[in-house]
C-alpha positions in Angstrom: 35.5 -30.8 -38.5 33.4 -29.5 -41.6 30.4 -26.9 -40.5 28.3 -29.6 -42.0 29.8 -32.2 -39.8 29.5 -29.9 -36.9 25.8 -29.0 -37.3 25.1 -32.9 -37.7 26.8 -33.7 -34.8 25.6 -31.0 -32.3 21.6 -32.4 -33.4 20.3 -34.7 -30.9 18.0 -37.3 -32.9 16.6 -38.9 -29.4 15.2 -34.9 -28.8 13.7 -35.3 -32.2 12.7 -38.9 -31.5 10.2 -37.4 -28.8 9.2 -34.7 -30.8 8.0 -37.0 -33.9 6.8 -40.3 -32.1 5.3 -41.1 -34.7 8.2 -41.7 -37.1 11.4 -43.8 -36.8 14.0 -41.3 -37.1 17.7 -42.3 -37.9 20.9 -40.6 -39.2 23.0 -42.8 -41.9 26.8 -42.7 -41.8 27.0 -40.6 -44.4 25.2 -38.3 -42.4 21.8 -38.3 -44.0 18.8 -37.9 -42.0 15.9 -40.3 -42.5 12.2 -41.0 -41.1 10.0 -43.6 -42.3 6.6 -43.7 -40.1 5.6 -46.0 -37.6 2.6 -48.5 -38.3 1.6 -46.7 -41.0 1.4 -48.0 -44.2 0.1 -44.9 -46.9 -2.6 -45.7 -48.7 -2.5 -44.6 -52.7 -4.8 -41.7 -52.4 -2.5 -40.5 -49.2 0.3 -40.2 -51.2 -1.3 -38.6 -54.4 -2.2 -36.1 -51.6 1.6 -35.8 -50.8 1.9 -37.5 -48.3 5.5 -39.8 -47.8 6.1 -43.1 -46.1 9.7 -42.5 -45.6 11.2 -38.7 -46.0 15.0 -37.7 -45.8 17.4 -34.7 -46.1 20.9 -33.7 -45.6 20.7 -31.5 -43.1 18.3 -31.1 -39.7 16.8 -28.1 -40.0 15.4 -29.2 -43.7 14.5 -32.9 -42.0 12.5 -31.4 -39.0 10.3 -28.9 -41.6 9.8 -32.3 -43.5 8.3 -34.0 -40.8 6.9 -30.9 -39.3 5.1 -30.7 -42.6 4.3 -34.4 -43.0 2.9 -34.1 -39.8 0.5 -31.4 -40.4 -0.8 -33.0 -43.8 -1.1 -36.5 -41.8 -3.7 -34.8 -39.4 -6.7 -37.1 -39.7 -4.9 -40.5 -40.9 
């Protein structure tokens, strides 16, 4: 097993799941994480202000300071 699979594998997505409700997290096959959020639908002036419907990244630690960044931005939606 790669180190890349490894650190894939030992991140638990329902952990994440409760730590972001308000995304729909999933990991593809190819090991890609993704989030798109939930009942949300961005408006155009959201997203000039860099805000993402759906965010995704190779590896966890990069996807959780995506959301964890999302998330702060999002405060007031």
């Amino acid at each position: 097993m790669s180190p890349e699979q490894d650190s894939k594998e030992r991140y638990d997505l329902d952990v994440l799941r409760a730590a972001f409700p308000a995304w729909v997290l999933f990991c593809s096959d190819a090991g890609v994480f993704y989030a798109t959020r939930r009942g949300v639908h961005l408006r155009e002036a959201d997203i000039d202000k860099g805000l993402q419907q759906t965010v995704s990244a190779d590896d966890a630690e990069a996807f959780v300071s995506l959301l964890r960044d999302q998330t702060r931005m999002a405060v007031g939606l």
